[in-house]
DRENDRENPA-957433 format. One line per 10 residues: their letters; for each residue x, y, z of C-alpha. Coordinates in pm, whole numbers, padded with zeros to 5 digits. Layout:
BEGIN
a = X,Y,Z | ...
***
This chain:
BEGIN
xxxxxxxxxx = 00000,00000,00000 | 00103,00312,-00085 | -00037,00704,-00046 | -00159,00916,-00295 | 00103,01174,-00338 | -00173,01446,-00321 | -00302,01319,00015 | 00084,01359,00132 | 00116,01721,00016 | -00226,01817,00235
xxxxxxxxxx = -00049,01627,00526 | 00288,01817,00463 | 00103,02176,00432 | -00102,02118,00747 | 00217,02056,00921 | 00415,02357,00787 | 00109,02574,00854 | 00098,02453,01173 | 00465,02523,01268 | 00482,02860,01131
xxxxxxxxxx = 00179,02951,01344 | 00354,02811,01663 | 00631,02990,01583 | 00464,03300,01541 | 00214,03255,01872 | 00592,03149,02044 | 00727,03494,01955 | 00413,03653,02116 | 00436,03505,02429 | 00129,03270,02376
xxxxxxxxxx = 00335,02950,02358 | 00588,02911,02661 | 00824,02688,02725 | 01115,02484,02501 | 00937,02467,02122 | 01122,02254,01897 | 00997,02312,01517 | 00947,02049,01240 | 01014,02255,00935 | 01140,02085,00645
xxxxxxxxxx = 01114,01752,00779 | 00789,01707,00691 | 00800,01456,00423 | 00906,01172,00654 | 00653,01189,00908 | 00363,01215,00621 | 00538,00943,00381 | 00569,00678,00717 | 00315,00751,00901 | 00084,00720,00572
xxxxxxxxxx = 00172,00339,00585 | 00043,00302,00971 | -00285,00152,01107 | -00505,00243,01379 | -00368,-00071,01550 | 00031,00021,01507 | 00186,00224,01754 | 00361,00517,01726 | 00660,00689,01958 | 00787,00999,01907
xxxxxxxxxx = 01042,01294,02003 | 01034,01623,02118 | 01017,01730,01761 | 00683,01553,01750 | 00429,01790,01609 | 00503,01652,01275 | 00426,01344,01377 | 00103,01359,01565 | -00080,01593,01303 | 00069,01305,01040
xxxxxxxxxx = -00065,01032,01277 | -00442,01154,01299 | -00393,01352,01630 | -00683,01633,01621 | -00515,01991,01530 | -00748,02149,01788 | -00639,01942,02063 | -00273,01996,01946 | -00233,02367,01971 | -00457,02354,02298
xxxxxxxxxx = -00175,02175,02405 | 00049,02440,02309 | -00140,02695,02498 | -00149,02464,02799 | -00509,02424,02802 | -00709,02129,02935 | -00884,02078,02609 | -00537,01938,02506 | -00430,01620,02403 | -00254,01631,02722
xxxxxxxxxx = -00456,01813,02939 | -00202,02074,02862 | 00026,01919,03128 | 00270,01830,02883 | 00310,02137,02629 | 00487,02099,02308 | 00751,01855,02407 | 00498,01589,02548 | 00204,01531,02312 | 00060,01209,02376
xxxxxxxxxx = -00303,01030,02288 | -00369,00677,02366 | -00671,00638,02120 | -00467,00632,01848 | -00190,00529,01989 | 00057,00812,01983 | 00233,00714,02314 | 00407,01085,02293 | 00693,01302,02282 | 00953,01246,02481
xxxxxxxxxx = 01262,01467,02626 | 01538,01234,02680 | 01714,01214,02361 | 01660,00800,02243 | 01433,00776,02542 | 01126,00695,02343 | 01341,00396,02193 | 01297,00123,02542 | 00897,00231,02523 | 00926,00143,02126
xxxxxxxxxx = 01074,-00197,02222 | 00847,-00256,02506 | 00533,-00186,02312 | 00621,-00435,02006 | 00740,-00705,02253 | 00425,-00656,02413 | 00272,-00663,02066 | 00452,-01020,02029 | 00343,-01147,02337 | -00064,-01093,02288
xxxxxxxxxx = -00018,-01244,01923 | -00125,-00874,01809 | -00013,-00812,01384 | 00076,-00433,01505 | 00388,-00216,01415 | 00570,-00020,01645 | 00723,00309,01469 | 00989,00456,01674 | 01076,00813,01519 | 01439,00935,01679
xxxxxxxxxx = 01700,01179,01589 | 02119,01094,01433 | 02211,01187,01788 | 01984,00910,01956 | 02242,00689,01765 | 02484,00783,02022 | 02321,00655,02340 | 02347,00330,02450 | 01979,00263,02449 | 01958,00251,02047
xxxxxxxxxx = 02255,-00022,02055 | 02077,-00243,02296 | 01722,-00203,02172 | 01825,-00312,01827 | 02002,-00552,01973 | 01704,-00716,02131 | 01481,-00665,01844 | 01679,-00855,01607 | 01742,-01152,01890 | 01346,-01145,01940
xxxxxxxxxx = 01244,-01051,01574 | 01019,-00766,01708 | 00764,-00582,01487 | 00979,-00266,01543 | 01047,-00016,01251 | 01267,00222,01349 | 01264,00568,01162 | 01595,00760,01210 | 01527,01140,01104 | 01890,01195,01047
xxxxxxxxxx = 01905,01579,00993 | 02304,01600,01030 | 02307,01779,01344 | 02270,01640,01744 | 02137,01979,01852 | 02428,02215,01761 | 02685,01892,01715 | 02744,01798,01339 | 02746,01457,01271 | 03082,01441,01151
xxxxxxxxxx = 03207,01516,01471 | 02981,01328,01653 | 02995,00955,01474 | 03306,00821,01309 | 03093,00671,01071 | 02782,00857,00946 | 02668,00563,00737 | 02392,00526,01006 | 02212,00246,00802 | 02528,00009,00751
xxxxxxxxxx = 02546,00039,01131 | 02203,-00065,01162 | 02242,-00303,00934 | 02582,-00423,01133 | 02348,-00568,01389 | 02137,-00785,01162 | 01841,-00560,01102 | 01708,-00494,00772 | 01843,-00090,00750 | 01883,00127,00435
xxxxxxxxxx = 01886,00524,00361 | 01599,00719,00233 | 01594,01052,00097 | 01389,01222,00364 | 01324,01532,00165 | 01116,01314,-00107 | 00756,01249,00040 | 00688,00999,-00238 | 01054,00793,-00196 | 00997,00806,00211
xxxxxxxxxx = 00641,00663,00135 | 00737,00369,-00072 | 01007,00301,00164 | 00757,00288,00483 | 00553,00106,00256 | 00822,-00191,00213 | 00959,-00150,00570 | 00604,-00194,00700 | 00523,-00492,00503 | 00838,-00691,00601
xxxxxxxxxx = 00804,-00599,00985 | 00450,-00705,01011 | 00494,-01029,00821 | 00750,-01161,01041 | 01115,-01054,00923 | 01153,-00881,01263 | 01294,-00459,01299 | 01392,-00257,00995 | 01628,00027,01013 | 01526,00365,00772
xxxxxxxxxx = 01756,00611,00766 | 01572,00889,00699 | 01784,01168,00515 | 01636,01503,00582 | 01692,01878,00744 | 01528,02103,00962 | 01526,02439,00831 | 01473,02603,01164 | 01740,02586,01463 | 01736,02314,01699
xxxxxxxxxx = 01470,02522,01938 | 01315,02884,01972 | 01567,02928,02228 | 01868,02862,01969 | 02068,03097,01787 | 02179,02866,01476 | 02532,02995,01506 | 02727,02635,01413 | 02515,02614,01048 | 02695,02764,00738
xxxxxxxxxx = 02407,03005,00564 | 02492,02848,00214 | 02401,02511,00402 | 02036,02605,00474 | 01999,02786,00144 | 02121,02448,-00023 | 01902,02258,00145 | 01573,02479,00144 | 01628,02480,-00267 | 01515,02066,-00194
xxxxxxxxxx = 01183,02208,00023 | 00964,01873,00039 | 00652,02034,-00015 | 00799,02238,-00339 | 00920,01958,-00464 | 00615,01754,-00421 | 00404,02013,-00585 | 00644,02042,-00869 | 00654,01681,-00933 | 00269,01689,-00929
xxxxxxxxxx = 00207,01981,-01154 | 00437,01833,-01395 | 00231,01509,-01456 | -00095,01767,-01430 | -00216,01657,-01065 | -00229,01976,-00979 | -00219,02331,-01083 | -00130,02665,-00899 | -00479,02756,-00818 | -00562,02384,-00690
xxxxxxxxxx = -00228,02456,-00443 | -00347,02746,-00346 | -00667,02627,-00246 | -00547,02387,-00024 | -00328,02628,00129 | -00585,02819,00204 | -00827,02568,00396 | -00496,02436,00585 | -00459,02824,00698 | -00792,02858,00813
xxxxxxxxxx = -00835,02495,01013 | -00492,02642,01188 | -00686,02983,01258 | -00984,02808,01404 | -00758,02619,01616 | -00521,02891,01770 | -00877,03100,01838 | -01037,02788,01976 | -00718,02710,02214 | -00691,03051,02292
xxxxxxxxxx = -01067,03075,02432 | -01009,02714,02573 | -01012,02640,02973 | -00735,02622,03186 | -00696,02342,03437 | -00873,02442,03774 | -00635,02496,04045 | -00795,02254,04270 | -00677,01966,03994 | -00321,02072,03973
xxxxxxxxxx = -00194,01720,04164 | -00447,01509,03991 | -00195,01251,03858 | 00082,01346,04078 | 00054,01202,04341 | -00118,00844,04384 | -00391,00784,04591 | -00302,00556,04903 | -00595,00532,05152 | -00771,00227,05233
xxxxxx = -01100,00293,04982 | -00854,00328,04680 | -00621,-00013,04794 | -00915,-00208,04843 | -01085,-00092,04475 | -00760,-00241,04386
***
């Protein structure tokens, strides 16, 4: 199964739209805390997550936005989320860095860079275990490939043949750390690979080529053949957070790589064959724009969480009513 390469631009342009407003409501002061921006990634979280069920799992970053908007996540509760509202998909508890929504099985964002890789490997063993035909993606960052957690949970998938597909977003830099200085090899798929998993590179700034690439990944992890590796070759545009000044990034670098914008090269490739014209684009542009207005004025009109629930799901309840319900 594959996407329609139309259905993968709307995905893309909902997520850029959707960034750029964040950005924008971050700058004002309605968005607080660490925001970590998606641009020019988009292409890999539409082309993968395209390929998913409502059954398969999916575990993110803190560079998730992408991801949940791609994985069916509502884009009101989203940027209530941002604006820390209890209509969020997290109560707004959990902000940008920490979307999460069990019913369709976005287990969330996480902060610890490769920390959403153990819950990744827990989910598909559990998967395994209840005879369940589910995928576990596990979206993760170059610099993830440094921890010790990514060698040992590819380790154990391969041993135990889990239905894990791994999705490395390599986007050359580990915050402000290049990957030339961080990995003496930056042929992250042969070092997948060097572990026994199915692994091989994917230009992440082609929507289409990421697509087919989930598509085959996702097929030979839920009939059996255990993890696959996808090195997802792409770049984020922005710096590595609000907060950063983008002062270790040559300018003729990001021009370089904005020239291969997924989105205008998606378009291009579809007005070529006549799938689309310039007033078809911009009428999808326009809709996107205006679901992302109707969410940022229905988040910013949206409750806050009472003060009386503030350590509702801090702290667990121990008396003897609540021991003996258990």
């Amino acid at each position: 199964m594959t996407a329609e390469p139309l259905d993968l631009l709307r995905t893309m342009l909902l997520i850029r739209r959707f960034e750029e407003r964040c950005a924008e409501l971050y700058s004002g002061g309605q968005i607080r805390g660490f925001l970590h921006l998606y641009v020019g990634e988009e292409a890999v979280a539409a082309g993968v997550c395209a390929e998913l069920t409502e059954d398969d799992s999916v575990v993110s970053t803190y560079r998730e936005h992408g991801h949940a908007l791609a994985r069916g996540v509502p884009l009101e509760s989203l940027m209530a989320e941002m604006f820390g509202k209890v209509t969020g998909c997290s109560r707004g508890r959990g902000g940008s860095m920490h979307l999460f929504d069990r019913s369709r099985r976005f287990v969330g964002g996480n902060a610890v860079v490769g920390g959403g890789l153990p819950l990744a490997l827990g989910l598909a063993l559990g998967d395994r275990m209840q005879g369940t035909p589910a995928v576990t993606a596990c979206f993760f960052g170059d610099g993830a490939m440094a921890e010790g957690e990514f060698h040992e949970v590819l380790n154990l998938a391969v041993l135990w043949r889990l239905p894990l597909l791994l999705c490395c977003e390599n986007n050359l830099y580990a915050m402000g750390t290049s990957i030339a200085k961080e990995h003496g090899s930056t042929e992250l798929a042969l070092r997948a690979a060097s572990y026994g998993a199915t692994a091989w590179p994917v230009d992440g700034m082609d929507a289409v080529a990421v697509n087919r690439a989930a598509a085959r990944a996702v097929d030979e992890v839920r009939g059996g053949a255990g993890p696959v590796f996808l090195e997802l070759r792409t770049y984020r545009f922005r710096a590595h957070s609000m907060y950063d000044p983008d002062r270790y990034r040559a300018k003729d670098e990001i021009a370089d790589w904005r020239d291969r914008d997924p989105i205008e090269l998606l378009a291009a490739r579809l007005r070529a064959d006549g799938s689309l014209t310039d007033a078809d684009l911009a009428e999808i542009d326009a809709e996107v724009v205006a679901r992302v207005t109707a969410a940022v004025e229905a988040a910013a009109a949206g409750e806050e969480e009472p003060v009386e629930e503030l350590t509702r799901f801090v702290y667990s309840d121990t008396s003897t009513a609540a021991r003996s319900v258990r």
